[in-house]
The first five atom37 places (N, CA, C, CB, O) and aatype in JSON, in Angstrom:
{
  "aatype": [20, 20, 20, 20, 20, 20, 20, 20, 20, 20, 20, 20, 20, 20, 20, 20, 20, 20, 20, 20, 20, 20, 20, 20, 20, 20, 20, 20, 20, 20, 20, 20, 20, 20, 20, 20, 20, 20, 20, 20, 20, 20, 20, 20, 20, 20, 20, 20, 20, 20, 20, 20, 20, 20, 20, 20, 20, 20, 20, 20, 20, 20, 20, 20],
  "atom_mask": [
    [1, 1, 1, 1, 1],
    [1, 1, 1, 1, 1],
    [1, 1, 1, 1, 1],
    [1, 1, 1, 1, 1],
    [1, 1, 1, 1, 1],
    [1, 1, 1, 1, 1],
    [1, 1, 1, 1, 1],
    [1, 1, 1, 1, 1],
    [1, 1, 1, 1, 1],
    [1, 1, 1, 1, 1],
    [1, 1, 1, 1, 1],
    [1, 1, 1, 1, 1],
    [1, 1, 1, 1, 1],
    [1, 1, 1, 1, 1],
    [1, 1, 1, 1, 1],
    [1, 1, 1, 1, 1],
    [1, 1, 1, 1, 1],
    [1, 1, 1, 1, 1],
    [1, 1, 1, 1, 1],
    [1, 1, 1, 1, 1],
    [1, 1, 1, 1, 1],
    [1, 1, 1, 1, 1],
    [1, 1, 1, 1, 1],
    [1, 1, 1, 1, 1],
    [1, 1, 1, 1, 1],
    [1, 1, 1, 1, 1],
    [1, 1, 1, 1, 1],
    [1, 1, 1, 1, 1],
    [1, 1, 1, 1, 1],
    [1, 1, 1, 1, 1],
    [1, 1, 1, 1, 1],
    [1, 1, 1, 1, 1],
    [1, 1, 1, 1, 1],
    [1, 1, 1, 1, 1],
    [1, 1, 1, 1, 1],
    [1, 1, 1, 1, 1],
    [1, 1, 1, 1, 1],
    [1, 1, 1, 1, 1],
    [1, 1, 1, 1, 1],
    [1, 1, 1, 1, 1],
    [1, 1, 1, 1, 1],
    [1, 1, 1, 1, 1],
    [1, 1, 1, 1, 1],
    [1, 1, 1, 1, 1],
    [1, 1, 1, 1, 1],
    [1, 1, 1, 1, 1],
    [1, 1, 1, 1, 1],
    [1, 1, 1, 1, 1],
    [1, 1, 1, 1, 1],
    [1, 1, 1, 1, 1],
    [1, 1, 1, 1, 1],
    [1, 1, 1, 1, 1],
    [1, 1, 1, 1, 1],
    [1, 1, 1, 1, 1],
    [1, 1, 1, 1, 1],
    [1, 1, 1, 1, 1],
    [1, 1, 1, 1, 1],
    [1, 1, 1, 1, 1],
    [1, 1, 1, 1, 1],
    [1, 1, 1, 1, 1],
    [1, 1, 1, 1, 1],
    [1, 1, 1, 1, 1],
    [1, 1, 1, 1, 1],
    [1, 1, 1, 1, 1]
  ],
  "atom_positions": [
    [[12.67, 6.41, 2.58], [12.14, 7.32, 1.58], [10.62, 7.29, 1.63], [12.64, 6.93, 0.17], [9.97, 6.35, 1.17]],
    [[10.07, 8.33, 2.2], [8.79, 8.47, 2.13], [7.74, 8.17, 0.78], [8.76, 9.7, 2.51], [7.89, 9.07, -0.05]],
    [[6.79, 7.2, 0.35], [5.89, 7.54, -0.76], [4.92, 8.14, -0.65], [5.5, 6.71, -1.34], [4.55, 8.74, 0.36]],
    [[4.16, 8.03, -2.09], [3.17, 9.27, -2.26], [2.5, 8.53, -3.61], [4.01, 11.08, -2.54], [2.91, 7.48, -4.1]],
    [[1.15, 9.5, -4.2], [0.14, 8.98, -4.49], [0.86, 8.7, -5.97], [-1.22, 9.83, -4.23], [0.14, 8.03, -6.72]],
    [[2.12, 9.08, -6.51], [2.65, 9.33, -7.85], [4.19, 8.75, -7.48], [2.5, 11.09, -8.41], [5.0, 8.68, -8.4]],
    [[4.55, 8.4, -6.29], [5.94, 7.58, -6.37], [5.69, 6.57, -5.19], [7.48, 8.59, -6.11], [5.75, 6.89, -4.01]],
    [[5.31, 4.99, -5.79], [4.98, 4.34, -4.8], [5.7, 3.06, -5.04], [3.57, 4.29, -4.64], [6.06, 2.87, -6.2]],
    [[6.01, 2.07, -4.06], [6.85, 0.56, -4.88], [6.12, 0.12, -5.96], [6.98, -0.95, -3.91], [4.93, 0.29, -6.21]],
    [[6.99, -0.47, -6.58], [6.27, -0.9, -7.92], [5.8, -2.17, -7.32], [7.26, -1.09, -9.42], [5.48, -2.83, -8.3]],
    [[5.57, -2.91, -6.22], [4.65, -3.72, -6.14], [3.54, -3.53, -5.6], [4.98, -4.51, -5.75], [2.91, -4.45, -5.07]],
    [[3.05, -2.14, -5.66], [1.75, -1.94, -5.54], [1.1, -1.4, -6.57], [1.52, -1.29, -4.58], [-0.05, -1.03, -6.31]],
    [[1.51, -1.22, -7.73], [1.45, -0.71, -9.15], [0.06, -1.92, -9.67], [3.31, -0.9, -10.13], [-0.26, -1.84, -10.85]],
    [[-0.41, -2.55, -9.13], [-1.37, -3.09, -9.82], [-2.95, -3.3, -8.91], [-0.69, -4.43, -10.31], [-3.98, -3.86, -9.28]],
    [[-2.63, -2.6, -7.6], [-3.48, -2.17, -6.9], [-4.21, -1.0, -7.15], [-3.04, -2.14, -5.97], [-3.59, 0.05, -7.33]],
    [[-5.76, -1.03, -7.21], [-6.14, 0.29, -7.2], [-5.97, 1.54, -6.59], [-6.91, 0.22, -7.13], [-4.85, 1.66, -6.09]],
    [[-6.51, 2.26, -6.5], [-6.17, 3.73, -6.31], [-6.18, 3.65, -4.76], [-7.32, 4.91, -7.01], [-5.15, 3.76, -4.09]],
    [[-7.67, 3.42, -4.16], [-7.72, 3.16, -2.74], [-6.68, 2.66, -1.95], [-8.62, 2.39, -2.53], [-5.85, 3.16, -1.19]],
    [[-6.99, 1.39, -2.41], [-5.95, 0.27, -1.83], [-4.71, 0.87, -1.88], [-5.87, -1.15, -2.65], [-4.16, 1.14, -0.81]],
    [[-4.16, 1.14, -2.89], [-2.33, 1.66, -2.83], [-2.41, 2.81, -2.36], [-1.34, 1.85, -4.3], [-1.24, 3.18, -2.34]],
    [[-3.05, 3.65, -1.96], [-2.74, 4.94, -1.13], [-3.17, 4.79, -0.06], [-3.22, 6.16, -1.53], [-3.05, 5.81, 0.63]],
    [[-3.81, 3.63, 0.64], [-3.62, 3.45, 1.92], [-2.28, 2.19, 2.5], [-5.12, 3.08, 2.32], [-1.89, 1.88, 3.62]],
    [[-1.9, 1.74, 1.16], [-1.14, 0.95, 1.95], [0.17, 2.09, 1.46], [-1.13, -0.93, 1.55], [1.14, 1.62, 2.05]],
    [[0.57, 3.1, 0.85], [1.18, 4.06, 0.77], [1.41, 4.75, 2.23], [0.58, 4.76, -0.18], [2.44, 5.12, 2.79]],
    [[-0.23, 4.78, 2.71], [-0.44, 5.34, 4.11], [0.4, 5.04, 5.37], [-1.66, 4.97, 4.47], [1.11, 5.67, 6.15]],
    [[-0.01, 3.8, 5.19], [0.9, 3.02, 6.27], [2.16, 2.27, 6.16], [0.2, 2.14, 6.78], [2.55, 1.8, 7.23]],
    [[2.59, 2.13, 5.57], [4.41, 2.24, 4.93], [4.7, 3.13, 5.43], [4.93, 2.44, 3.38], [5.11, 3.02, 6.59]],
    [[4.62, 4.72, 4.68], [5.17, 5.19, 5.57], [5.18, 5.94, 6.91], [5.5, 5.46, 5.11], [5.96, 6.84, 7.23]],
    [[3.91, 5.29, 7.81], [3.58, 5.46, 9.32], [4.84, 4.43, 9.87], [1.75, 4.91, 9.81], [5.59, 4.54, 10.84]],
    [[4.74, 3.47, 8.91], [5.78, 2.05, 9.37], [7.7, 2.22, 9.36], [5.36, 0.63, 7.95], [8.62, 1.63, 9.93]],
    [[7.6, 3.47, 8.26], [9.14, 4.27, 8.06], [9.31, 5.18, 9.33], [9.22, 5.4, 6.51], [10.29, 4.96, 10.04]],
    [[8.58, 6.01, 9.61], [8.33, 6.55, 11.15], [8.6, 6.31, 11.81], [7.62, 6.65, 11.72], [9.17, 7.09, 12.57]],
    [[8.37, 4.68, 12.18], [8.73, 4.29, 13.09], [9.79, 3.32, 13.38], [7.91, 4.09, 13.4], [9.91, 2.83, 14.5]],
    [[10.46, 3.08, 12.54], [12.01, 2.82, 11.8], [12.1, 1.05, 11.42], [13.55, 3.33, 13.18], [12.89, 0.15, 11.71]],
    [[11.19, 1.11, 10.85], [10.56, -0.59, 10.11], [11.8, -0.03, 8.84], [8.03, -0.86, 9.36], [11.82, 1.02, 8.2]],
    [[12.52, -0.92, 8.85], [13.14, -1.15, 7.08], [11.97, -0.8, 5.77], [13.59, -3.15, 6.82], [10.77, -0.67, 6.0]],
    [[12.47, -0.7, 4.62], [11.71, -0.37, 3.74], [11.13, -1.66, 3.04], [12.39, 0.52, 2.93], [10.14, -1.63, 2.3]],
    [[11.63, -2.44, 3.25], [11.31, -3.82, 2.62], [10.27, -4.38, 3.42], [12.53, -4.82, 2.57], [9.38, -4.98, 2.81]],
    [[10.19, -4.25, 5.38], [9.44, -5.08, 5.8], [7.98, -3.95, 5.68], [10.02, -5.73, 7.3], [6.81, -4.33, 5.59]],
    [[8.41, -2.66, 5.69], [7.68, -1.78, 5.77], [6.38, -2.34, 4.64], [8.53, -0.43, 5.51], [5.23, -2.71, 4.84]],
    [[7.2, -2.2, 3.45], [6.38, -2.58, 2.04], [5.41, -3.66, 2.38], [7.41, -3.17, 0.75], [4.2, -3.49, 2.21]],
    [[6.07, -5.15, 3.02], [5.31, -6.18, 3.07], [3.98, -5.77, 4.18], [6.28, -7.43, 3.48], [2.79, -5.91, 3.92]],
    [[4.44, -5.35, 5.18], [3.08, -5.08, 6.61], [2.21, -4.4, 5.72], [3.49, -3.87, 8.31], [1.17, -5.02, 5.49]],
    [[2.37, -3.01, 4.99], [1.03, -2.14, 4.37], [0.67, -3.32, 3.57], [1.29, -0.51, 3.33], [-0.19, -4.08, 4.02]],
    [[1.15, -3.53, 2.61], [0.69, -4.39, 1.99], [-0.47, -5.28, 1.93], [1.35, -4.8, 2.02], [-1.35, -5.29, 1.07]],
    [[-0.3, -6.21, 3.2], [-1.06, -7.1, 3.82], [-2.08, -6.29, 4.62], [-0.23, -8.04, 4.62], [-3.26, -6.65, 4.65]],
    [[-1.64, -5.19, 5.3], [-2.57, -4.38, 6.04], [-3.92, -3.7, 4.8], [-1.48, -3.04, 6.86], [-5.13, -3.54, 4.96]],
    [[-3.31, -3.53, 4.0], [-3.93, -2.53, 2.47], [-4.84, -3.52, 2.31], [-2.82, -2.18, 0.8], [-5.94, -3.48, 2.87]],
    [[-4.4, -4.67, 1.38], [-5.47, -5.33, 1.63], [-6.81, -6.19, 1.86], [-5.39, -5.19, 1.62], [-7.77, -6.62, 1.22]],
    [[-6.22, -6.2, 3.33], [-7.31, -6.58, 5.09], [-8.14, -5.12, 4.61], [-6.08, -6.43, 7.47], [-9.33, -5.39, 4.47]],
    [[-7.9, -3.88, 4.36], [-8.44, -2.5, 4.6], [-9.18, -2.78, 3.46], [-7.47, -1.1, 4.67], [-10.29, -3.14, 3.87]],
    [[-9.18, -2.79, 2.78], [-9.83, -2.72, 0.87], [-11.0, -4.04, 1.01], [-8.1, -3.32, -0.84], [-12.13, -3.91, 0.54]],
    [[-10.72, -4.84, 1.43], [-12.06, -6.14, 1.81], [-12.81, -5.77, 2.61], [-11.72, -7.53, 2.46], [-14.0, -5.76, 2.31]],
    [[-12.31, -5.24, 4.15], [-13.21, -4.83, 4.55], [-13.77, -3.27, 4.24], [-12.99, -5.16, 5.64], [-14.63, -2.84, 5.0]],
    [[-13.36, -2.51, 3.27], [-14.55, -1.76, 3.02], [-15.07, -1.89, 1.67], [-14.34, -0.4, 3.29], [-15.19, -0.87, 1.0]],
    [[-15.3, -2.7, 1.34], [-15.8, -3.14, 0.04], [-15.2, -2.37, -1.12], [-17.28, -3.01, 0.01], [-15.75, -1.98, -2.15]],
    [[-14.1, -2.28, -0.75], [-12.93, -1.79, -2.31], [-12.55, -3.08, -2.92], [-11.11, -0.88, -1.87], [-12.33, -4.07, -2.22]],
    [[-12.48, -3.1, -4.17], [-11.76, -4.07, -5.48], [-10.35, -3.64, -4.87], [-12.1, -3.5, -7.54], [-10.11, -2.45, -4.65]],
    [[-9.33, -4.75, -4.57], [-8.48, -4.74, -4.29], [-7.39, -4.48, -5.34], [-8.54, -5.56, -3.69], [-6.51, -3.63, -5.18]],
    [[-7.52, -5.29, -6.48], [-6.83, -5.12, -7.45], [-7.37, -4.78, -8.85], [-6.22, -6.07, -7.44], [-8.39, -5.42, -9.11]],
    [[-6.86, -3.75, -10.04], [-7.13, -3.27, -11.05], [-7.55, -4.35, -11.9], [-6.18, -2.53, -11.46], [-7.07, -5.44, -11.61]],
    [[-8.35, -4.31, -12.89], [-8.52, -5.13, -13.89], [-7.74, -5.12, -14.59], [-9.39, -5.07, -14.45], [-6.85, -4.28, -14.46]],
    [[-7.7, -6.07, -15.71], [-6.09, -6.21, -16.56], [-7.48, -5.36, -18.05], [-4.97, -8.84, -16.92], [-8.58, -5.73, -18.44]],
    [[-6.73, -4.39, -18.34], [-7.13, -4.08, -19.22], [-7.33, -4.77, -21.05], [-6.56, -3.2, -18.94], [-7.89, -4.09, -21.91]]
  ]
}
């Protein structure tokens, strides 16, 4: 099941905007290429971010 910027795993629900729409990005580049959805989730994940540090994105939201 492909995601998107408004239906994404809920374990990226506490990542910012950046960060979870690139690891959105590559999930599903990783579904493409017929990665399970579970390992899919974990690689962006970790890939998201490696991506968000190195471009000087806040990785995760503040707790309001």
């Amino acid at each position: 099941m492909p995601w998107n910027k408004e239906n994404y795993p809920d374990s990226l629900k506490n990542f910012t905007a950046p960060v979870r729409n690139k690891a959105v990005e590559i999930a599903n580049a990783l579904l493409e290429e017929g990665y399970e959805e579970g390992r899919a989730i974990a690689i962006a994940t970790s890939q998201a971010k490696e991506w968000g540090e190195n471009h000087d994105q806040p990785v995760r939201r503040k707790e309001d």
